[in-house]
DSSP file (Angstrom, degrees, kcal/mol; ACC not computed):
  #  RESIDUE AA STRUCTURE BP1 BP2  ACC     N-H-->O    O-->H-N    N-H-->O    O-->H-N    TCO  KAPPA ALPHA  PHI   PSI    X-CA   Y-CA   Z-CA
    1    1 A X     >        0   0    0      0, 0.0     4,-2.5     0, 0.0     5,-0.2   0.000 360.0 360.0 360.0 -48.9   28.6  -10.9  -58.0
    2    2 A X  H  >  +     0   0    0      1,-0.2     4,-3.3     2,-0.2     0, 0.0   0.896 360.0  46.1 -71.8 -37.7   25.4  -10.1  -55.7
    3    3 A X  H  > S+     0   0    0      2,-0.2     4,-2.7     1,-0.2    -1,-0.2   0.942 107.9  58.0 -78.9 -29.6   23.5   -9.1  -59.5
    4    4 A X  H  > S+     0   0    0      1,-0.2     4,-1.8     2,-0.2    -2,-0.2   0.995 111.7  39.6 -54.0 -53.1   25.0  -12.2  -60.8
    5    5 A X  H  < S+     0   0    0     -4,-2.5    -1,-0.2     1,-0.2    -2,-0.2   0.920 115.6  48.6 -51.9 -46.3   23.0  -14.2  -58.1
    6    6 A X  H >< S+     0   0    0     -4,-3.3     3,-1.8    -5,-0.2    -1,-0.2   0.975 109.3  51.3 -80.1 -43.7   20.0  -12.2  -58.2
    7    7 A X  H 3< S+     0   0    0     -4,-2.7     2,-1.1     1,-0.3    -2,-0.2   0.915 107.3  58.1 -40.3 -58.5   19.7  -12.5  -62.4
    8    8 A X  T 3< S+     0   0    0     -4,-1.8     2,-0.5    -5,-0.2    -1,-0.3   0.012  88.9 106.1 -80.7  41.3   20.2  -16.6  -62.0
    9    9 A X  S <  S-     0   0    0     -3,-1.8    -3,-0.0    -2,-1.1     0, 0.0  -0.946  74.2-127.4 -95.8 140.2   17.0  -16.7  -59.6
   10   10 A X     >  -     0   0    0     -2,-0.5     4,-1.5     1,-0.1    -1,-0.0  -0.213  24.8-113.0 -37.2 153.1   14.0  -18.0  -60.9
   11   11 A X  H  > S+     0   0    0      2,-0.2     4,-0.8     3,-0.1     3,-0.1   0.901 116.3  44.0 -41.1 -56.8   10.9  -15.6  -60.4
   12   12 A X  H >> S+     0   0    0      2,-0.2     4,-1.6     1,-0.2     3,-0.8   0.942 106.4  54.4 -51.3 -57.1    9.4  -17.6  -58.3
   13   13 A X  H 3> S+     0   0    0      1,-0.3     4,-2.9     2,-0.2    -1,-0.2   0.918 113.8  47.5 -46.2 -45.1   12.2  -18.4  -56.1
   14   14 A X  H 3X S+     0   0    0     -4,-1.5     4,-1.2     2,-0.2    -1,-0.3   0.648 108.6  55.8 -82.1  -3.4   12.6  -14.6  -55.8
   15   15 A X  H XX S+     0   0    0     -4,-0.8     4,-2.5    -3,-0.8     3,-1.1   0.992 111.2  43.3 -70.7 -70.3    8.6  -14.3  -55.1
   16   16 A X  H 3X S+     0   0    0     -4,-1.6     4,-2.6     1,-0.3     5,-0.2   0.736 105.3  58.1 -54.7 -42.6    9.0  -16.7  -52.2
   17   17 A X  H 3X S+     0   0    0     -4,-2.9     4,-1.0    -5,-0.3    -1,-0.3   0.898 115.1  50.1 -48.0 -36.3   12.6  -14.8  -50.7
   18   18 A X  H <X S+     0   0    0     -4,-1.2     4,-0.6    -3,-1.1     5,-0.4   0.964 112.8  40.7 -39.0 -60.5    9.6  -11.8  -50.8
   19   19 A X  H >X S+     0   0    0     -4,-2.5     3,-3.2     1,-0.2     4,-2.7   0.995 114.3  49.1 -61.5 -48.0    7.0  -13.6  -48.9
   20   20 A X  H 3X S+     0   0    0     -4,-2.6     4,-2.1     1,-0.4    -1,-0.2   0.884 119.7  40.8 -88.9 -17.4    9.2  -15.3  -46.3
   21   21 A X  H 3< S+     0   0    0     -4,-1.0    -1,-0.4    -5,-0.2    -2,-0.2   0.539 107.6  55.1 -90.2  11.6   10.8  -12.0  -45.6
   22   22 A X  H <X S+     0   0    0     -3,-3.2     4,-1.4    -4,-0.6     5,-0.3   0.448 111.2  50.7-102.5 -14.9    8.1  -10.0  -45.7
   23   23 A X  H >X S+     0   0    0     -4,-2.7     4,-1.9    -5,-0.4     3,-0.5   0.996 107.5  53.0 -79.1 -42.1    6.8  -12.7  -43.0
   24   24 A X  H 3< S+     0   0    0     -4,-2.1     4,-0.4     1,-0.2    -1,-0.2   0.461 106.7  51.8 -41.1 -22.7    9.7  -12.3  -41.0
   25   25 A X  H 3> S+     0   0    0      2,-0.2     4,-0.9     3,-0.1    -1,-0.2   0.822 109.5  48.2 -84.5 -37.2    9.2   -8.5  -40.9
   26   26 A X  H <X S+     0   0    0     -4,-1.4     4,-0.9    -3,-0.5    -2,-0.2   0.741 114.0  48.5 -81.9 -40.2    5.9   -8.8  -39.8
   27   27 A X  H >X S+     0   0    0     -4,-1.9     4,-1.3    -5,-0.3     3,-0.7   0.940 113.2  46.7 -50.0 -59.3    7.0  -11.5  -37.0
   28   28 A X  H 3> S+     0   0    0     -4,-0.4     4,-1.8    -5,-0.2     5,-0.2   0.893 110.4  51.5 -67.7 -38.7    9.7   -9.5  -35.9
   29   29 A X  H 3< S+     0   0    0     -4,-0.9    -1,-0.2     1,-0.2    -2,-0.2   0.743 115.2  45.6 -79.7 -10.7    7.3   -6.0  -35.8
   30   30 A X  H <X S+     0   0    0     -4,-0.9     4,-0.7    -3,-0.7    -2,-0.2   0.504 116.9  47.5 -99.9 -14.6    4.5   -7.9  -33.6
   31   31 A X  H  X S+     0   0    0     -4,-1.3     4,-2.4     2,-0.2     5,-0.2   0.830 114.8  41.1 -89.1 -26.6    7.2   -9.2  -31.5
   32   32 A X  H  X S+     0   0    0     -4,-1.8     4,-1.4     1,-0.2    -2,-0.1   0.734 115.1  45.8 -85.5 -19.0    9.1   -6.2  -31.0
   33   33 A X  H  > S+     0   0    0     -5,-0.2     4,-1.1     2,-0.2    -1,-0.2   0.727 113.8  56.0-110.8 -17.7    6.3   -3.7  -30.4
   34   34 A X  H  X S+     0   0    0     -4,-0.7     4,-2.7     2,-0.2    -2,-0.2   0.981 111.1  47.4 -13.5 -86.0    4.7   -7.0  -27.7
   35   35 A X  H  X S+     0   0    0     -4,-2.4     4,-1.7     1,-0.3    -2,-0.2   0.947 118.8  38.9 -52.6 -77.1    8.1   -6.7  -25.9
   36   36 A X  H  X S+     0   0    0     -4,-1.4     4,-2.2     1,-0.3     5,-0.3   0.811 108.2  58.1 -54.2 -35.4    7.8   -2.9  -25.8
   37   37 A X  H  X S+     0   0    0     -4,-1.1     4,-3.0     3,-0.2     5,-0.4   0.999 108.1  46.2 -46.1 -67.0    4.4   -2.8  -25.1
   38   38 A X  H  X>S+     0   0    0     -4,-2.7     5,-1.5     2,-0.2     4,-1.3   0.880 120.2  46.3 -44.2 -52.2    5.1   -5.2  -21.4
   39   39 A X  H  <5S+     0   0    0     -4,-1.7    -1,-0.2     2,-0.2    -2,-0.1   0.923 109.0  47.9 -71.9 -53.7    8.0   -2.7  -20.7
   40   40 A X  H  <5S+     0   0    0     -4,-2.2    -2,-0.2     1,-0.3    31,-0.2   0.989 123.3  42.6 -58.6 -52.3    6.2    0.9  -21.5
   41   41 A X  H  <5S-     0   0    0     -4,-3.0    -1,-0.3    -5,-0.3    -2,-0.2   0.830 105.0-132.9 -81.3 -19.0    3.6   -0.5  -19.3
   42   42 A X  T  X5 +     0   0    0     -4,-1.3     4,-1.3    -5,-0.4     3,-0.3   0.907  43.4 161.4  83.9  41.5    5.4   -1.8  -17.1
   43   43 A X  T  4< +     0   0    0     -5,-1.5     4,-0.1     1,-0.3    -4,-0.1   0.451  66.0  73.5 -75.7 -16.5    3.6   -5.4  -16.8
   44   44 A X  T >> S+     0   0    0     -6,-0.3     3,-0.8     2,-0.1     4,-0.5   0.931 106.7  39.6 -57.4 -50.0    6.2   -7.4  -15.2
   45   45 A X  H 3> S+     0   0    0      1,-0.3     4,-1.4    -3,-0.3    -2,-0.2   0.697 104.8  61.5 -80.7 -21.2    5.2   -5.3  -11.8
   46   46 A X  H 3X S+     0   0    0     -4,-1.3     4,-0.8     1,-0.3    -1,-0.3   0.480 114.2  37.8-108.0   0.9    1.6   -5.3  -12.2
   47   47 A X  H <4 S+     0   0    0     -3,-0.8    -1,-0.3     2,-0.1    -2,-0.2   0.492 110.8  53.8-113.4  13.6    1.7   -9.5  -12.0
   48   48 A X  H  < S+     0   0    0     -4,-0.5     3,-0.3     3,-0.1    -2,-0.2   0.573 113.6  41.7 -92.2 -18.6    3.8   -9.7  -10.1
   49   49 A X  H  < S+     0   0    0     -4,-1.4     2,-0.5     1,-0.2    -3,-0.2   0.917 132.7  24.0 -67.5 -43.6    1.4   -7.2   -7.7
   50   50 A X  S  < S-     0   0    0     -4,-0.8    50,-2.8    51,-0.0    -1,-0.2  -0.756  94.3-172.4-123.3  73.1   -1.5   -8.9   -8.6
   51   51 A X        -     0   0    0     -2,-0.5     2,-0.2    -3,-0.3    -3,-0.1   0.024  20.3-101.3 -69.4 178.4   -0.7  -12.4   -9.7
   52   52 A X        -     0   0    0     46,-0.2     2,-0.3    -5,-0.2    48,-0.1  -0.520  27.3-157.5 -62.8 152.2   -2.7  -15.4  -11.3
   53   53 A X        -     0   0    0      1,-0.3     3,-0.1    -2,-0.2    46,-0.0  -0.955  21.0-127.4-143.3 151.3   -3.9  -18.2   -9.7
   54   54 A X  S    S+     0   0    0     -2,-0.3     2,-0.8     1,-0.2    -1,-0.3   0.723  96.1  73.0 -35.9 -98.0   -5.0  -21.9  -10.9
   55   55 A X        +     0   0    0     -3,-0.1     2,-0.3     1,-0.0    -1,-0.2  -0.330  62.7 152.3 -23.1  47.7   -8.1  -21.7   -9.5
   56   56 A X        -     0   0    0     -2,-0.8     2,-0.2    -3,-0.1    -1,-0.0  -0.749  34.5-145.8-145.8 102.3  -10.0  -19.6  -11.5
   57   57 A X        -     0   0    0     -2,-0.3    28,-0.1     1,-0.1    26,-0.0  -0.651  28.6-114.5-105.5 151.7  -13.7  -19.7  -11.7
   58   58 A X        +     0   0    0     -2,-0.2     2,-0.2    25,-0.1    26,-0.2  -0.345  52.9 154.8 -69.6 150.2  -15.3  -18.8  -15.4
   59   59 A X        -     0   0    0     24,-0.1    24,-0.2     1,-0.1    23,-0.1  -0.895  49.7 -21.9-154.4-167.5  -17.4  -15.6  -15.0
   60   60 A X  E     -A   82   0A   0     22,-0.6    22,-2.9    -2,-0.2     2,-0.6   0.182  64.0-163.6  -2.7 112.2  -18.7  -12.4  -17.2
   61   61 A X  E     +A   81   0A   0     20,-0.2     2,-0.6    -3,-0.1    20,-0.2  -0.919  16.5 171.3-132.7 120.4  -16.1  -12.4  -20.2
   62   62 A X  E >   -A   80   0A   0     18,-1.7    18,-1.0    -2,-0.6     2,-0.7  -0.763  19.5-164.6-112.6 120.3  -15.9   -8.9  -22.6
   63   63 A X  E 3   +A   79   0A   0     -2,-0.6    16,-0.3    16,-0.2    14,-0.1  -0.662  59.3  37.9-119.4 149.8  -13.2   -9.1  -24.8
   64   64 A X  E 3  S+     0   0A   0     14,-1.7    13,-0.2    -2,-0.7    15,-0.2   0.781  84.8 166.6  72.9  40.7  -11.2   -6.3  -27.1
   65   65 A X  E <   -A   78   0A   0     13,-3.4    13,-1.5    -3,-0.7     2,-0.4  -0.447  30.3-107.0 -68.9 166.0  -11.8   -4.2  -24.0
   66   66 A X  E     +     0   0A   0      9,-0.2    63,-3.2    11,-0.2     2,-0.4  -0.872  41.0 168.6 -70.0 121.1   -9.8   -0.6  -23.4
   67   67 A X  E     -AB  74 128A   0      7,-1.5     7,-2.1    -2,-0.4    61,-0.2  -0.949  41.1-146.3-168.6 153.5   -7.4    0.3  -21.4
   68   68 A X  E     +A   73   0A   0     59,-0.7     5,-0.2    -2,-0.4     2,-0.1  -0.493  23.3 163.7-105.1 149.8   -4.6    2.1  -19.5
   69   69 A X  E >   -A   72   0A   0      3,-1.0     2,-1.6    57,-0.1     3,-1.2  -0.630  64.3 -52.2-165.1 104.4   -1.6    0.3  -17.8
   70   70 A X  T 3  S-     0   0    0     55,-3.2    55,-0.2     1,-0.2   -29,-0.2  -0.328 119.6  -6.1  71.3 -95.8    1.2    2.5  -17.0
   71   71 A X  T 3  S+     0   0    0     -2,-1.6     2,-0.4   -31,-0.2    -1,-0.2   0.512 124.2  59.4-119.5 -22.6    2.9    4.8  -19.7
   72   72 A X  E <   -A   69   0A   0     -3,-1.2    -3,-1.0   -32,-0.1     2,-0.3  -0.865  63.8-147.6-108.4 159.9    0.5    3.2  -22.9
   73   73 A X  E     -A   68   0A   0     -2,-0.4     2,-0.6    -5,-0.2    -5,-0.2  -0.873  20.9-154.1-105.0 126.6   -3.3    3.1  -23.6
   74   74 A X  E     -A   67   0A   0     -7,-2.1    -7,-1.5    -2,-0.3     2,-0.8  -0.789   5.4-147.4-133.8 109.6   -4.3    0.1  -25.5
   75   75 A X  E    S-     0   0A   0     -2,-0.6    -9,-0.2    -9,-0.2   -10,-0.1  -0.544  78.0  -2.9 -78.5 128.4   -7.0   -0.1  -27.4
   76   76 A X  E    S+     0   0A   0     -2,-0.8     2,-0.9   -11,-0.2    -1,-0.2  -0.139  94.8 128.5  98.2 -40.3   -8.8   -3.4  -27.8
   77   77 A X  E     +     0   0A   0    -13,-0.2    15,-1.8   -10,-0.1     2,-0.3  -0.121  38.4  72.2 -34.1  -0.1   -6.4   -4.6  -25.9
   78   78 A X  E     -AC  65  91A   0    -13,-1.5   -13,-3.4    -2,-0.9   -14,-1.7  -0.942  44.5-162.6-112.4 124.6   -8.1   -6.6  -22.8
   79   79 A X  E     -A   63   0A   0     11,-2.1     2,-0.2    -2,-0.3   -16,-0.2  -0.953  28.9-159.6 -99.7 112.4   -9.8   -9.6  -22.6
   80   80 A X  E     -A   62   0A   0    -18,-1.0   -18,-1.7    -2,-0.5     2,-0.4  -0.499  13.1-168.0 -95.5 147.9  -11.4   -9.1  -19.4
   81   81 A X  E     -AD  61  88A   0      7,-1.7     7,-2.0   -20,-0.2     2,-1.0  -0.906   8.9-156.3-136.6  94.4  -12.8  -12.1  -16.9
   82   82 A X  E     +AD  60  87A   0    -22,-2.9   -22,-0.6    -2,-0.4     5,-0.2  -0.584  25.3 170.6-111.6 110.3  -15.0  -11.2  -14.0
   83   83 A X        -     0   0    0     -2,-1.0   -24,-0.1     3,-0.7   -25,-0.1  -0.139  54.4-109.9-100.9 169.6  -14.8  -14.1  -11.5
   84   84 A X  S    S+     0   0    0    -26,-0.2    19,-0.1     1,-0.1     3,-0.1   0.764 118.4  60.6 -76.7 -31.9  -15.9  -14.4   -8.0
   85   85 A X  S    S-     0   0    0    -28,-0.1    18,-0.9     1,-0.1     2,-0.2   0.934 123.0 -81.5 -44.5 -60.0  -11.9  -14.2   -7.1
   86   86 A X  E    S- E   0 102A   0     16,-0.2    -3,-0.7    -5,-0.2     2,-0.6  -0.822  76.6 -24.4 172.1-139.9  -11.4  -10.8   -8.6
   87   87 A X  E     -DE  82 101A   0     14,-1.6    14,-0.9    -2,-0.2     2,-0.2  -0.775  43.0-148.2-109.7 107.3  -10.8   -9.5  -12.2
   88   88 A X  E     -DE  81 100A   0     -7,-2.0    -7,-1.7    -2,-0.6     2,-0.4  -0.346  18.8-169.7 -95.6 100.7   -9.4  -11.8  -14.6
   89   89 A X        -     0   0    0     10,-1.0     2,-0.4    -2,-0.2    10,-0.4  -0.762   5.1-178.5-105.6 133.3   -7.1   -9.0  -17.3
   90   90 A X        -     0   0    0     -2,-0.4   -11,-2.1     8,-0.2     2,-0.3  -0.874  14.9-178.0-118.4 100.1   -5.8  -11.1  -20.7
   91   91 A X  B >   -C   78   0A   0     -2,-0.4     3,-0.7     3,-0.4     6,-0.3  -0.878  24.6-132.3 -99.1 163.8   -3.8   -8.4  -22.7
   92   92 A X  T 3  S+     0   0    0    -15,-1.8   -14,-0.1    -2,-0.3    -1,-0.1   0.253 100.5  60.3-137.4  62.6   -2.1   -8.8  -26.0
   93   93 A X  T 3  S+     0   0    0    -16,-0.3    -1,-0.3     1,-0.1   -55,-0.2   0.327 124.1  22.1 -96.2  -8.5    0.6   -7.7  -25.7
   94   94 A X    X   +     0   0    0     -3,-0.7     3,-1.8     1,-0.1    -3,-0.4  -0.089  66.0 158.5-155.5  63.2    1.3  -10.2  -23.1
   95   95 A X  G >  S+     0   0    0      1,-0.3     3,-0.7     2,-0.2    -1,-0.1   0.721  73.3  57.3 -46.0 -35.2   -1.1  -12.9  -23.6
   96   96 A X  G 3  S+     0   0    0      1,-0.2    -1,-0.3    -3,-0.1    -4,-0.1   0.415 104.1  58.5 -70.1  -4.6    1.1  -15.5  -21.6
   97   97 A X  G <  S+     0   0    0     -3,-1.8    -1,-0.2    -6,-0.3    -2,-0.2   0.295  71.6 171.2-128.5   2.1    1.0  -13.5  -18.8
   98   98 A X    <   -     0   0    0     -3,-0.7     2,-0.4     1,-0.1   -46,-0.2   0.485  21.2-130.2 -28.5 172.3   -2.7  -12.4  -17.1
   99   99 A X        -     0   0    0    -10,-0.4   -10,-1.0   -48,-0.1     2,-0.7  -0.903   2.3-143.2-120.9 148.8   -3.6  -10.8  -14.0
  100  100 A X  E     -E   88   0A   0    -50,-2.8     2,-0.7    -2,-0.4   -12,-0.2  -0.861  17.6-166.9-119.6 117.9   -5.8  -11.2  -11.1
  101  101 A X  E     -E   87   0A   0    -14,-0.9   -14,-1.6    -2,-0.7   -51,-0.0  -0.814  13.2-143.2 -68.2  77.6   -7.4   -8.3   -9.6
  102  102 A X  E >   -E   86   0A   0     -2,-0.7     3,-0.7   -16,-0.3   -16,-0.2   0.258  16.2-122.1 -77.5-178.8   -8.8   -8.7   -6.8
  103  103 A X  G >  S+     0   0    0    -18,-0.9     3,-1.2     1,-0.3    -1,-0.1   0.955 112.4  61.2 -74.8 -36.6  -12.0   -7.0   -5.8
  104  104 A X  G 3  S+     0   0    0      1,-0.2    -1,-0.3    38,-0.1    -2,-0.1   0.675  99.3  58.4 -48.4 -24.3  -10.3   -5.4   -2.8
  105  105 A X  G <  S+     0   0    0     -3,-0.7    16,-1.6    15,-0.1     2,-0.7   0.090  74.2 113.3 -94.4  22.2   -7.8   -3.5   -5.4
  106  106 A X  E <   -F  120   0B   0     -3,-1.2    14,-0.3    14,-0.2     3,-0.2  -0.810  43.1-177.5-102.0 114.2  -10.7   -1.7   -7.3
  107  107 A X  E     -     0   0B   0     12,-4.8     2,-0.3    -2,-0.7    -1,-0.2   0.977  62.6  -6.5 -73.9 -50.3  -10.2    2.1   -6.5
  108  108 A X  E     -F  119   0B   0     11,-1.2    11,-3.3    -3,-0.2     2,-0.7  -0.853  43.0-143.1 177.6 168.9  -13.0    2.9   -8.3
  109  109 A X  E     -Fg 118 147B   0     37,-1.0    39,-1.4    -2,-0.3     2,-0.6  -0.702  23.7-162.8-100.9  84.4  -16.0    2.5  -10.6
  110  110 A X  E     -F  117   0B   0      7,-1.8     7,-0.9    -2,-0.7     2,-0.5  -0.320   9.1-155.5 -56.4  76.8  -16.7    5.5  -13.0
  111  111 A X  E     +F  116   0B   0     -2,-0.6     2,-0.2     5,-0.2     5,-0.2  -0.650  29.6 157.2 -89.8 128.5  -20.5    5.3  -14.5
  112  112 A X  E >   -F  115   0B   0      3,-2.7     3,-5.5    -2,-0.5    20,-0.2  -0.962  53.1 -93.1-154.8 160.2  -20.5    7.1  -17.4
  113  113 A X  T 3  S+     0   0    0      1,-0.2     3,-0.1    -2,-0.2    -2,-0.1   0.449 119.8  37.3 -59.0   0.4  -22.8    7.0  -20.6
  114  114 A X  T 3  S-     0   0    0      1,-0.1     2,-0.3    17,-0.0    -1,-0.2   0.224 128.3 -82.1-124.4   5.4  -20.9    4.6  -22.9
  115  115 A X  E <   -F  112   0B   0     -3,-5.5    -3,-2.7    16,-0.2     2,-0.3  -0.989  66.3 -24.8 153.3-126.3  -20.0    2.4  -20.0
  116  116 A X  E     -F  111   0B   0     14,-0.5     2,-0.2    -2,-0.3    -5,-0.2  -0.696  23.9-160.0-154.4 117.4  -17.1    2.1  -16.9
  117  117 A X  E     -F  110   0B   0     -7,-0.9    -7,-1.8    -2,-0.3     2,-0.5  -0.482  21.5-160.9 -87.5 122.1  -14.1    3.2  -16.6
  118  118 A X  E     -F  109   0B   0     10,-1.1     2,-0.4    -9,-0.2    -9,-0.2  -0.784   7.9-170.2 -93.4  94.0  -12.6    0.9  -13.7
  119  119 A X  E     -F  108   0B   0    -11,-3.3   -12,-4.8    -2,-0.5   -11,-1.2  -0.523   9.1-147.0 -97.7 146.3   -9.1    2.1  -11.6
  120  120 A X  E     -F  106   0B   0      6,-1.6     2,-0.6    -2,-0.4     6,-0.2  -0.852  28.1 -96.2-108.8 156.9   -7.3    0.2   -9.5
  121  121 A X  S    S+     0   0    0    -16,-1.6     2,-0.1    -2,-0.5    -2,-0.0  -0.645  75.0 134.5 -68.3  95.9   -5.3    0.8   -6.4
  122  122 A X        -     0   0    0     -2,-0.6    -2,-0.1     2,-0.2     4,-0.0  -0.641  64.7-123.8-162.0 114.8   -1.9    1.1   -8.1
  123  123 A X  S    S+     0   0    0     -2,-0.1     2,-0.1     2,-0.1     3,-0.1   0.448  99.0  38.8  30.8 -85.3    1.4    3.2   -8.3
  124  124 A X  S    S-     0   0    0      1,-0.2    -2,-0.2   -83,-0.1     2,-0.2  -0.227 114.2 -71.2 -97.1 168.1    1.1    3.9  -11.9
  125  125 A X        +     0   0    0    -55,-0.2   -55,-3.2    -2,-0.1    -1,-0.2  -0.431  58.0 168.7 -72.9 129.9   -1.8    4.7  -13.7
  126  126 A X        +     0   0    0     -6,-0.2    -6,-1.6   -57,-0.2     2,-0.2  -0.316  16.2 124.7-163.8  73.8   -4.2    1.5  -14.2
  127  127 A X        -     0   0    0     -8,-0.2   -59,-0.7   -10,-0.0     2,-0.3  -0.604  26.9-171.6-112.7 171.7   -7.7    1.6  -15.4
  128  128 A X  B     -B   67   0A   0    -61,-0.2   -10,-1.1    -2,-0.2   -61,-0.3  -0.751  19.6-119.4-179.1 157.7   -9.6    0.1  -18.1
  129  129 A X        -     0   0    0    -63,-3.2     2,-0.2    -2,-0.3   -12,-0.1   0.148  25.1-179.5 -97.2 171.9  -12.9    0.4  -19.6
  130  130 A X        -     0   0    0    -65,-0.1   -14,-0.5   -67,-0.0     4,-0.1  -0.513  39.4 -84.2 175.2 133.1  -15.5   -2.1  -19.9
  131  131 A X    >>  -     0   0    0     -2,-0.2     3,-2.6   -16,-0.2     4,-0.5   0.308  42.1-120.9-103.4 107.9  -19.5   -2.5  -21.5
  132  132 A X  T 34 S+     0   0    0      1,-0.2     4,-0.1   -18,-0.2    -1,-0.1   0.666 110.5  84.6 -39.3   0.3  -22.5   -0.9  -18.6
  133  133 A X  T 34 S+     0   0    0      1,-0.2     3,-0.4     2,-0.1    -1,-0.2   0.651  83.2  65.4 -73.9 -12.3  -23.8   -5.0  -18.9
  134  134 A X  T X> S+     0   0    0     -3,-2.6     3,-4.4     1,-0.2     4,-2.0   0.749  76.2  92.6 -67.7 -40.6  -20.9   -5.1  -16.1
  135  135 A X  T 3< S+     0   0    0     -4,-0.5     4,-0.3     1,-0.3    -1,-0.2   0.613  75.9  51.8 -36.4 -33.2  -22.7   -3.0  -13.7
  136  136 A X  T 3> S+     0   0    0     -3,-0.4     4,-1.2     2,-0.2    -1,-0.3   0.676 105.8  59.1 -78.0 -27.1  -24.4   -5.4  -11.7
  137  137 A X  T <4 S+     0   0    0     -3,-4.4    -2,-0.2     1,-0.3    -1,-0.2   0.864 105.0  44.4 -87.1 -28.0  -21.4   -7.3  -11.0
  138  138 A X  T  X S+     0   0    0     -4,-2.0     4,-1.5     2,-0.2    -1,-0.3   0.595 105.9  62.3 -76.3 -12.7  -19.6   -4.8   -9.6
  139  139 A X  T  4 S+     0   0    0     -5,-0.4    -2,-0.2    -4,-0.3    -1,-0.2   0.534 110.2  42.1 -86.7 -22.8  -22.5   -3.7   -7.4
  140  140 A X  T  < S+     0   0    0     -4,-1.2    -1,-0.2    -5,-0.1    -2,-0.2   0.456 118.7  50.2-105.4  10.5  -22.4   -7.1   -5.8
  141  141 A X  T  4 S+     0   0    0      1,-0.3     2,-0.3    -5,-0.1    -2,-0.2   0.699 108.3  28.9-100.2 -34.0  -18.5   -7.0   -5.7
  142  142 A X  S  < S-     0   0    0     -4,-1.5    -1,-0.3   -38,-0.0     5,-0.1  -0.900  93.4 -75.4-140.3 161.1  -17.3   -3.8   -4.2
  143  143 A X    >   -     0   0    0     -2,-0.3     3,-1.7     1,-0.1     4,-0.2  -0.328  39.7-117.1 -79.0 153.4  -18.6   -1.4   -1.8
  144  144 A X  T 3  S+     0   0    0      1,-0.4     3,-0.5     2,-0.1    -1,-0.1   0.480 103.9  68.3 -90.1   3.0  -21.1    0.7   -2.8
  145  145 A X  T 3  S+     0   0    0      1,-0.2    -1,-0.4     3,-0.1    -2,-0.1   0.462  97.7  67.4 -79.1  -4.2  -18.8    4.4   -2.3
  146  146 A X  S <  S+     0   0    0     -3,-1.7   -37,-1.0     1,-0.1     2,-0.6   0.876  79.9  67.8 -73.5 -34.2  -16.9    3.1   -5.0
  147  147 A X  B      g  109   0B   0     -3,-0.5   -37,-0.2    -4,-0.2    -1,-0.1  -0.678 360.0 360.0-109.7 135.5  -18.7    3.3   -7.3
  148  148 A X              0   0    0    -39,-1.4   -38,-0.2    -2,-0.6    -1,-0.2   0.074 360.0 360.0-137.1 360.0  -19.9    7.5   -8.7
């Protein structure tokens, strides 16, 4: 019966059941490895430590930054915001979802020759990298033992 069905398809009709499940596979593998990304890292906790807020002034913006959050490493994975509030994190695996960092939560600022590896004061492992054109900002942001 099921080869009877498939013979009376058109070619096309069975090029377009290809495409739209091959789109659907591809939907469903950015959604699923998203979802598992927020979980391995554990991203519920780390906005809900460090939440958003409306009020959000534009600063410094590097984007397809690096970085650690929990139990994954994501590379590219930041678009980073550095505001007079604190540090603005976009990742995207969980685009919907930012963080605010505030300046007080910076453990510390790592200068090293291809740029600065930033950690915060958190549980789980939570750093993430970002361009030495940063330097200044963080030298007028946090106190100056922080920063090696």
């Amino acid at each position: 019966m099921h080869a009877l069905l498939a013979f009376a398809m058109t070619p096309a009709t069975l090029m377009l059941l290809a495409i739209l499940g091959f789109t659907a596979f591809v939907f469903l593998m950015m959604f699923g490895i998203n979802f598992f990304s927020r979980k391995m890292s554990g991203w519920p906790a780390i906005t809900d430590k460090f939440p958003m807020v409306d009020n959000v002034e534009n600063g410094d913006s590097y984007a397809r930054q690096s970085g650690t959050a929990g139990n994954i490493e994501c590379k590219r994975g930041f678009n980073i915001n550095l505001t007079k509030q604190g540090i603005c994190l976009f990742p995207t695996f969980a685009r919907r979802n930012p963080c605010l960092i505030p300046w007080s939560a910076i453990r510390q600022v790592s200068v090293k020759k291809t740029g600065l590896v930033i950690t915060v004061d958190y549980e789980k492992p939570f750093e993430f990298f970002l361009p030495p054109q940063a330097l200044p900002t963080f030298k007028d942001r946090v106190a100056p033992q922080i920063i090696s």
